[in-house]
PDB file of N, CA, C and O in Angstrom:
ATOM      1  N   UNK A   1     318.798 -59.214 279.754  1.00  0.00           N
ATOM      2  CA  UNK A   1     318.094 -58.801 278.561  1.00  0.00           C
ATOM      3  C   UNK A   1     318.056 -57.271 278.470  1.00  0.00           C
ATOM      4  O   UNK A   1     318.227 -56.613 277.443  1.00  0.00           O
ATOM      5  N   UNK A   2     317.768 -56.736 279.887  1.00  0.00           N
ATOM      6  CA  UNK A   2     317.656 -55.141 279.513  1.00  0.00           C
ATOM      7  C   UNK A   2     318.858 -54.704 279.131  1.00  0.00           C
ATOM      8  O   UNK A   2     318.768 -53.679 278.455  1.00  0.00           O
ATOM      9  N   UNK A   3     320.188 -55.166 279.338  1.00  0.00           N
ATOM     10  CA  UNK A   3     321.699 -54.615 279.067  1.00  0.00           C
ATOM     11  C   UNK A   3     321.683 -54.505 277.708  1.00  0.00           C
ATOM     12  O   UNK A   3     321.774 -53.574 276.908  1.00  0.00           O
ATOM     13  N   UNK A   4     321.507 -56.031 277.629  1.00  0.00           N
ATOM     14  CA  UNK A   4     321.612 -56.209 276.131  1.00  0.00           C
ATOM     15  C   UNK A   4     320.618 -54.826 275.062  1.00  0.00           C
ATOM     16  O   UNK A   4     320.938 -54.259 274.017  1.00  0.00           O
ATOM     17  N   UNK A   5     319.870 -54.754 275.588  1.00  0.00           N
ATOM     18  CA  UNK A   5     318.992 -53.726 274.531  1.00  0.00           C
ATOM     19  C   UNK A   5     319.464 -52.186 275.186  1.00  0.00           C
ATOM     20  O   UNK A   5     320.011 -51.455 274.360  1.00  0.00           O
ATOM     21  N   UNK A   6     319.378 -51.875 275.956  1.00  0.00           N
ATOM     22  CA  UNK A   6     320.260 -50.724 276.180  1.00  0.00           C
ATOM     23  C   UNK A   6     321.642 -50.385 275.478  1.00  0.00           C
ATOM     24  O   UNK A   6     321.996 -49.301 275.015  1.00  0.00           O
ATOM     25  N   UNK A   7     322.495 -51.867 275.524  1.00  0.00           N
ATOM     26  CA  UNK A   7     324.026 -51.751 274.552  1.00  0.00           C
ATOM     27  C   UNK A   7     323.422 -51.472 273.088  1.00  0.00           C
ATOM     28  O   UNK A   7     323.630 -50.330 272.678  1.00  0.00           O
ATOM     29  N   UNK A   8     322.806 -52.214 272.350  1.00  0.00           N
ATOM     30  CA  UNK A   8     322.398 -51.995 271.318  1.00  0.00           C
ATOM     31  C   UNK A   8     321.797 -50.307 270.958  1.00  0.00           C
ATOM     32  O   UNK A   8     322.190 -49.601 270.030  1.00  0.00           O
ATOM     33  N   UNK A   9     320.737 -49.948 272.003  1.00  0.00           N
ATOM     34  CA  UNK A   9     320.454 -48.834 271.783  1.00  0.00           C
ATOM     35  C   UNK A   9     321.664 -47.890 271.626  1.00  0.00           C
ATOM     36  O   UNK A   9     321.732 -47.166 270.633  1.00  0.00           O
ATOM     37  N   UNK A  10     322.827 -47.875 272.783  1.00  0.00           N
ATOM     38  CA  UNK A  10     323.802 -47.301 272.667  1.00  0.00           C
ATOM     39  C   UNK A  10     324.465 -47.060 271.373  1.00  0.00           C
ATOM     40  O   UNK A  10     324.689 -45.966 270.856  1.00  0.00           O
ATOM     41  N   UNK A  11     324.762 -48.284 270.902  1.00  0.00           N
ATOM     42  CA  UNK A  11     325.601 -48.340 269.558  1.00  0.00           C
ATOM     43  C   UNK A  11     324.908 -47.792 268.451  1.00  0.00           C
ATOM     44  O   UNK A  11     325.461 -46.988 267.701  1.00  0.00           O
ATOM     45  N   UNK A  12     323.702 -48.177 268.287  1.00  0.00           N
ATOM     46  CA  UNK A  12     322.999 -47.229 267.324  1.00  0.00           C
ATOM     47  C   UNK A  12     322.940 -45.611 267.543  1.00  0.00           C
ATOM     48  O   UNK A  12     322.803 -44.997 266.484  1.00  0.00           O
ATOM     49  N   UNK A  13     322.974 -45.266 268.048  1.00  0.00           N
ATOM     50  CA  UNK A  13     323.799 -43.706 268.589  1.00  0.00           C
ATOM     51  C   UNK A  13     324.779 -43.192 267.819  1.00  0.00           C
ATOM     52  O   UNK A  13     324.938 -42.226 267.073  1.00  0.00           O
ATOM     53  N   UNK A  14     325.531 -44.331 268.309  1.00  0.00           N
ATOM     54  CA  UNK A  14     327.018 -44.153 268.171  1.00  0.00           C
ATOM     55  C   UNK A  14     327.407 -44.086 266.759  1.00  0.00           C
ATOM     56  O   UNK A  14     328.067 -43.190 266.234  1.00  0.00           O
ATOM     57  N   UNK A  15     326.884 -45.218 266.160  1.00  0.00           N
ATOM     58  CA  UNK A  15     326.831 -44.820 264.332  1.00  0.00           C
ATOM     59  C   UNK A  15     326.182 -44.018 263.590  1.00  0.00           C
ATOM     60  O   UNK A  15     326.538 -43.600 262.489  1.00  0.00           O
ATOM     61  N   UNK A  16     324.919 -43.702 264.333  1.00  0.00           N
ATOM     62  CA  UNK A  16     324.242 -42.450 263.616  1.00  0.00           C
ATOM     63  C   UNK A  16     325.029 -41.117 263.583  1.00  0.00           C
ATOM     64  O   UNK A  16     324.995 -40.464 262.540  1.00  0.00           O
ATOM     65  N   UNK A  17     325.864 -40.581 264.835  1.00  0.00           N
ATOM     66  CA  UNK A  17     326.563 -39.640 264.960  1.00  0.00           C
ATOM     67  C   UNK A  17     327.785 -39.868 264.359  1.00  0.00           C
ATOM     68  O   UNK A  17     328.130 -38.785 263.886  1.00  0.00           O
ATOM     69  N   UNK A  18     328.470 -40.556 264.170  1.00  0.00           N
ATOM     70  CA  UNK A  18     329.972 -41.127 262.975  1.00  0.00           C
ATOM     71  C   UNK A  18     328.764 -40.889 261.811  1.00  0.00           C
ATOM     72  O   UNK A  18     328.897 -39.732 261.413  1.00  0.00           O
ATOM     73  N   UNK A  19     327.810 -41.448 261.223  1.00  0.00           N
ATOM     74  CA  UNK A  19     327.492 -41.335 260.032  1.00  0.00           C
ATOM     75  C   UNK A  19     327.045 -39.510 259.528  1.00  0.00           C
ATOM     76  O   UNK A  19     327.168 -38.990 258.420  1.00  0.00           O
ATOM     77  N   UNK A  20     326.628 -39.033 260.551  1.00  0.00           N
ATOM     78  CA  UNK A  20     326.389 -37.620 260.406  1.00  0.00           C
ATOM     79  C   UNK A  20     327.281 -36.684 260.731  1.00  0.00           C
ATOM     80  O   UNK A  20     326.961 -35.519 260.497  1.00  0.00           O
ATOM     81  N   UNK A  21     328.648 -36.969 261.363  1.00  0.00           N
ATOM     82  CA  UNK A  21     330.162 -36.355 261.614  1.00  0.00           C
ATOM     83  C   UNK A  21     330.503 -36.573 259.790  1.00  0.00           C
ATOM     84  O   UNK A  21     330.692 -35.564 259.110  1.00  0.00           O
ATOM     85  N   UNK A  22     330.540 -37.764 259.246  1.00  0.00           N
ATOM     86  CA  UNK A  22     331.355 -38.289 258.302  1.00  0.00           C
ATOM     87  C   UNK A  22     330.300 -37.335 257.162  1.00  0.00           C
ATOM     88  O   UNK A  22     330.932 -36.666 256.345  1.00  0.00           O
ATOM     89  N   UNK A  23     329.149 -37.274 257.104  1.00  0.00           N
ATOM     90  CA  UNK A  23     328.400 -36.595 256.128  1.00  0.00           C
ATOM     91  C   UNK A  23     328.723 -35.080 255.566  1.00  0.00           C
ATOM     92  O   UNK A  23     328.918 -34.683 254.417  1.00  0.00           O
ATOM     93  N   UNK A  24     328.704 -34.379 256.850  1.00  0.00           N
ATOM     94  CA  UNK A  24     329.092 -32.782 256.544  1.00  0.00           C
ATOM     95  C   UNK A  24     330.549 -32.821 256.532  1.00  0.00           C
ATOM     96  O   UNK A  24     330.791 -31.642 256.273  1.00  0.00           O
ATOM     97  N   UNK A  25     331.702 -33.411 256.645  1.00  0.00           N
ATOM     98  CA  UNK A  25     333.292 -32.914 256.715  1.00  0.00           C
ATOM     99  C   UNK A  25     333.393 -33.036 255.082  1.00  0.00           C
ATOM    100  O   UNK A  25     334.097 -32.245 254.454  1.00  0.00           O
ATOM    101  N   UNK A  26     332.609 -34.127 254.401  1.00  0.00           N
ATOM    102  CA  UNK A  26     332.773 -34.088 252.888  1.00  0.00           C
ATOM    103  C   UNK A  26     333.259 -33.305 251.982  1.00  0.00           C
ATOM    104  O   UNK A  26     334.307 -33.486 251.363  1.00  0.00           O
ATOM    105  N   UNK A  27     332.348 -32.216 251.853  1.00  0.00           N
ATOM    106  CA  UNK A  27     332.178 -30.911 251.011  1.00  0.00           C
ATOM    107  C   UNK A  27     333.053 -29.902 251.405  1.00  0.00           C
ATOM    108  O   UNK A  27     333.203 -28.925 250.671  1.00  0.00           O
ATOM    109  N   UNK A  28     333.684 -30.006 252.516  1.00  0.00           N
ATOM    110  CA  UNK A  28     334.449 -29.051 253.111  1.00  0.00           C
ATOM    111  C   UNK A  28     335.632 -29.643 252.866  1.00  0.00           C
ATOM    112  O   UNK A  28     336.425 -28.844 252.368  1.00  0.00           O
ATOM    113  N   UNK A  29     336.067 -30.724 253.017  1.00  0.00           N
ATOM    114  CA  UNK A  29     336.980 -31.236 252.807  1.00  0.00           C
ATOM    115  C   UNK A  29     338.168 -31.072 250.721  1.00  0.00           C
ATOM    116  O   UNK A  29     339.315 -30.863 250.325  1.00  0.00           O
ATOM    117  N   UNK A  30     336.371 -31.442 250.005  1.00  0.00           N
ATOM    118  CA  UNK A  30     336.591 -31.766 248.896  1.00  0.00           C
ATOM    119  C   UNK A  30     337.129 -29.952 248.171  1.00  0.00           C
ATOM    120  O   UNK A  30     338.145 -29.874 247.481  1.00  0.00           O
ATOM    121  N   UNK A  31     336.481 -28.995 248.407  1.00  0.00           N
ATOM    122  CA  UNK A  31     336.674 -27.655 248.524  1.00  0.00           C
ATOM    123  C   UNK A  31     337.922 -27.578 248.576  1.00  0.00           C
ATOM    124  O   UNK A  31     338.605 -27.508 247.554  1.00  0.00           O
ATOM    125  N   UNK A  32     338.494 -27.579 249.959  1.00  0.00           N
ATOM    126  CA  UNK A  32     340.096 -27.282 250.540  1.00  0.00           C
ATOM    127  C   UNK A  32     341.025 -27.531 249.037  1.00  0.00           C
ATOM    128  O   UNK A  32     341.703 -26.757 248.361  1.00  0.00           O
ATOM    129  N   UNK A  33     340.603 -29.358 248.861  1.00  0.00           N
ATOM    130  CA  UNK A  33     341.113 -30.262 247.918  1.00  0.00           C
ATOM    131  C   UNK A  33     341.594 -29.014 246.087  1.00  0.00           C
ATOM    132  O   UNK A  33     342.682 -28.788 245.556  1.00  0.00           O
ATOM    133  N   UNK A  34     340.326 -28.599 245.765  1.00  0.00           N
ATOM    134  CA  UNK A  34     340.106 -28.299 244.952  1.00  0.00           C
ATOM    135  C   UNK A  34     340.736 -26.641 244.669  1.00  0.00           C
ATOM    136  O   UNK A  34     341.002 -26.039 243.629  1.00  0.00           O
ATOM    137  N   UNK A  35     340.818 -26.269 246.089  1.00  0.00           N
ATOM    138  CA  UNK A  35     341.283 -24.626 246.255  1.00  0.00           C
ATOM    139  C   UNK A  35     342.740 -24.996 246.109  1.00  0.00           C
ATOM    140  O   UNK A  35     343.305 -24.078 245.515  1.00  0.00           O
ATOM    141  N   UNK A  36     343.581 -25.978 246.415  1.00  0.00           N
ATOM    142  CA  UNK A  36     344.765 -26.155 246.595  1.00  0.00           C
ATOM    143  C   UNK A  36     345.414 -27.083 245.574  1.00  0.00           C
ATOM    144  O   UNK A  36     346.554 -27.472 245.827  1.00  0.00           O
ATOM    145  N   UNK A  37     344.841 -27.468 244.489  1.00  0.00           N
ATOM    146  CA  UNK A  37     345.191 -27.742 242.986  1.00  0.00           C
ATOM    147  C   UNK A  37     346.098 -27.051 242.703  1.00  0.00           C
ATOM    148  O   UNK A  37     345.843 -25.863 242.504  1.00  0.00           O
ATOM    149  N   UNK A  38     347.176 -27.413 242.606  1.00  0.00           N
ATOM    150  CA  UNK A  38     348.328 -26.958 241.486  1.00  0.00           C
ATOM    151  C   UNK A  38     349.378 -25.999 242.297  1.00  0.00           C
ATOM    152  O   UNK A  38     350.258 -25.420 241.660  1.00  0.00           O
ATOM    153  N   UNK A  39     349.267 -25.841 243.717  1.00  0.00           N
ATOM    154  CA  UNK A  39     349.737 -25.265 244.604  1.00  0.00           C
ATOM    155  C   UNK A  39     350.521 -25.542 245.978  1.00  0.00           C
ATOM    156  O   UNK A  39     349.858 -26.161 246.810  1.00  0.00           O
ATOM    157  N   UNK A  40     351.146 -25.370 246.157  1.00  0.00           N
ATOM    158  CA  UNK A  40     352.596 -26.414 247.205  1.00  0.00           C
ATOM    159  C   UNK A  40     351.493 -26.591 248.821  1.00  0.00           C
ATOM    160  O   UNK A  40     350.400 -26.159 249.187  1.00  0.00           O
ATOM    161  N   UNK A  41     352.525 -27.439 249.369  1.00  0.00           N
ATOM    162  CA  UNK A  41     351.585 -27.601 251.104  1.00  0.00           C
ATOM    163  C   UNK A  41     352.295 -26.266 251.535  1.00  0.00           C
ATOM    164  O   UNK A  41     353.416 -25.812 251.308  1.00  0.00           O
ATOM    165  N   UNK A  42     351.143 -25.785 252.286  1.00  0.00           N
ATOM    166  CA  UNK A  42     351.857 -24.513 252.838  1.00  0.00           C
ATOM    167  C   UNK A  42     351.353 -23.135 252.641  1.00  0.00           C
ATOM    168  O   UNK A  42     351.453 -22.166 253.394  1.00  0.00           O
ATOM    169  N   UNK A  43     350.697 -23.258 251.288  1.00  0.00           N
ATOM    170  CA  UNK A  43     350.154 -21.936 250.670  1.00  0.00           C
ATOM    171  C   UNK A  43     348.908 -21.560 250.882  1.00  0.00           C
ATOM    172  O   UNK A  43     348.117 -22.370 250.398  1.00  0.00           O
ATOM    173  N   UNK A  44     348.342 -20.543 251.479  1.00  0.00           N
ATOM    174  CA  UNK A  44     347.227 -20.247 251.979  1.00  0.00           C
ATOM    175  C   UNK A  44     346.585 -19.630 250.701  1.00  0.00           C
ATOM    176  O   UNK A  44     347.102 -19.018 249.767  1.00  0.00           O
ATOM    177  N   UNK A  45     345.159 -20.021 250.981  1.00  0.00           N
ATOM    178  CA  UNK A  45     343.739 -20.329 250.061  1.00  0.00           C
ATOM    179  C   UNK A  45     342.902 -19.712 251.140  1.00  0.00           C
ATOM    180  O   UNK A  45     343.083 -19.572 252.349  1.00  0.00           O
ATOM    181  N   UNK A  46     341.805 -19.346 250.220  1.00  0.00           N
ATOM    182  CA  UNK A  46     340.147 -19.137 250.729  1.00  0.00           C
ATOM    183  C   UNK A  46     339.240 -19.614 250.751  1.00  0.00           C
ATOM    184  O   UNK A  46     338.593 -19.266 249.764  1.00  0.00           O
ATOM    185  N   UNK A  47     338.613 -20.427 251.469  1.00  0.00           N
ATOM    186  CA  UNK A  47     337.502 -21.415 251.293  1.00  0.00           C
ATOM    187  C   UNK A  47     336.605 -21.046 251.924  1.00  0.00           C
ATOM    188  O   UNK A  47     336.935 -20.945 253.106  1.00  0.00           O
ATOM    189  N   UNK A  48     335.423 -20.736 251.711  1.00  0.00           N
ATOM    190  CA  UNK A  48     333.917 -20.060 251.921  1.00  0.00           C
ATOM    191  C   UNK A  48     334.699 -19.348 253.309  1.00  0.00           C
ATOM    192  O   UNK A  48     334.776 -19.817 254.444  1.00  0.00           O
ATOM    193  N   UNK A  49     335.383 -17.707 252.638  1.00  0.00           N
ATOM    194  CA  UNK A  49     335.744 -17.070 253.401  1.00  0.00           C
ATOM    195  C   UNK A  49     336.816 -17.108 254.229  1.00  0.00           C
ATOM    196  O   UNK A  49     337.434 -16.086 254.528  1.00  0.00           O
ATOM    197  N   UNK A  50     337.116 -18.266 254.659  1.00  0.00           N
ATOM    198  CA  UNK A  50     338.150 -18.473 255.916  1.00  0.00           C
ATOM    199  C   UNK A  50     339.495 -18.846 254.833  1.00  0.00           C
ATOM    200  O   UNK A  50     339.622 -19.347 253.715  1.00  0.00           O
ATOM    201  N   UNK A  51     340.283 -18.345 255.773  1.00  0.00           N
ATOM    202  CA  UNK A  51     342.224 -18.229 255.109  1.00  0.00           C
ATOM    203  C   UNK A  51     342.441 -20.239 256.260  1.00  0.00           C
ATOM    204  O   UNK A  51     342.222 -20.724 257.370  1.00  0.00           O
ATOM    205  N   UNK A  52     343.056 -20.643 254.735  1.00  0.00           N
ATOM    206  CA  UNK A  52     343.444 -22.240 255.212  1.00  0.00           C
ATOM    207  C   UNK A  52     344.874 -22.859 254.089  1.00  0.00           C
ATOM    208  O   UNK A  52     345.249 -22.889 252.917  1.00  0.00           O
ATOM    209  N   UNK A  53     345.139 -23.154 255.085  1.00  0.00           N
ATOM    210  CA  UNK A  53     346.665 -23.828 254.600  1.00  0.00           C
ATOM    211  C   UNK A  53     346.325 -25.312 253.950  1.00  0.00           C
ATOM    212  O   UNK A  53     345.500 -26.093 254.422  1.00  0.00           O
ATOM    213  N   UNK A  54     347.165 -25.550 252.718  1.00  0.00           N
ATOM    214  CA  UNK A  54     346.907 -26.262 252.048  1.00  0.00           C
ATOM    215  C   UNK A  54     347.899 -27.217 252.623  1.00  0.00           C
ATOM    216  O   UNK A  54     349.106 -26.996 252.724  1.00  0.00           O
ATOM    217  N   UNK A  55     347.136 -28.531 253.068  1.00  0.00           N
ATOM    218  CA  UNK A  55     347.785 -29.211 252.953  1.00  0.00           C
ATOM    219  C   UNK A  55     349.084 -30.152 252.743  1.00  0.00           C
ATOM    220  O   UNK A  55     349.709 -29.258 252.173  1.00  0.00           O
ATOM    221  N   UNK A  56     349.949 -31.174 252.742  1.00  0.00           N
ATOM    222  CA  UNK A  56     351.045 -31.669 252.831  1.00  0.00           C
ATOM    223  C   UNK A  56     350.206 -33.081 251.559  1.00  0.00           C
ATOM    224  O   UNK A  56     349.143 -33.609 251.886  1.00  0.00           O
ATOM    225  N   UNK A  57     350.737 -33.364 250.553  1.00  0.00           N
ATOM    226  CA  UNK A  57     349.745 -34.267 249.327  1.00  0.00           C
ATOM    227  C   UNK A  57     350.896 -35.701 249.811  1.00  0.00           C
ATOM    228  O   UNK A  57     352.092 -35.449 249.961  1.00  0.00           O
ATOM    229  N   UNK A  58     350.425 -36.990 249.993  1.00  0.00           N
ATOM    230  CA  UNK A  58     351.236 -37.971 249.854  1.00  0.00           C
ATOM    231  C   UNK A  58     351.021 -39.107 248.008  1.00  0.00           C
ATOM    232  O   UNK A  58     350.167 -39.790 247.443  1.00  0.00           O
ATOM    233  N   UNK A  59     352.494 -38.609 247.785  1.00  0.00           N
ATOM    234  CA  UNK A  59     352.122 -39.078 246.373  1.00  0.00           C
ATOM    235  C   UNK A  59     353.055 -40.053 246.268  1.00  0.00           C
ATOM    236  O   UNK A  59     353.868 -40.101 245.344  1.00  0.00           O
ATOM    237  N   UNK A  60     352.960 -41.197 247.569  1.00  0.00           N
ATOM    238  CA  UNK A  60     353.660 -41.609 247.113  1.00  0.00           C
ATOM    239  C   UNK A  60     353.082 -43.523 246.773  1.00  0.00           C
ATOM    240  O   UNK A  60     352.299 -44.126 247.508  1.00  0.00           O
ATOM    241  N   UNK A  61     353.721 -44.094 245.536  1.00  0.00           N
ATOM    242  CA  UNK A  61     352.934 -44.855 244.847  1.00  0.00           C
ATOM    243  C   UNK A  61     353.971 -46.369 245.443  1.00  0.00           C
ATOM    244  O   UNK A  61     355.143 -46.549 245.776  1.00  0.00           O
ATOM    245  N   UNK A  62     352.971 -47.045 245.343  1.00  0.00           N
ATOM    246  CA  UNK A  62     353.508 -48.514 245.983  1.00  0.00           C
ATOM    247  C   UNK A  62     353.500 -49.536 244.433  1.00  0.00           C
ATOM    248  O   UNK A  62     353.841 -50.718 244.471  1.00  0.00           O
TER     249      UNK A  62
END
């Protein structure tokens, strides 16, 4: 019984920190996205200050 509630405790951990990793990459992510509109992979942008390479876009449609 104690394993069992210790594993559980564990895992609830474990998703709180994935849910709060996954929370802040958002906005930073969506930024990059938005700085690199209309512009090839490769071409460096400014995003709150810092010099970042745009991306490689997969456009490709099934």
């Amino acid at each position: 019984m104690k394993k069992l509630i210790l594993g559980l405790v564990a895992l609830s951990f474990l998703g709180t920190g994935a849910a709060f990793a996954m929370k802040h990459e958002g906005p930073a992510a969506e930024k990059l996205a938005a700085a690199c509109k209309g512009k090839k992979a490769g071409d460096k942008v400014k995003v709150d200050g810092k010099e970042m390479t745009c991306p490689k876009t997969d456009d490709k449609k099934k």
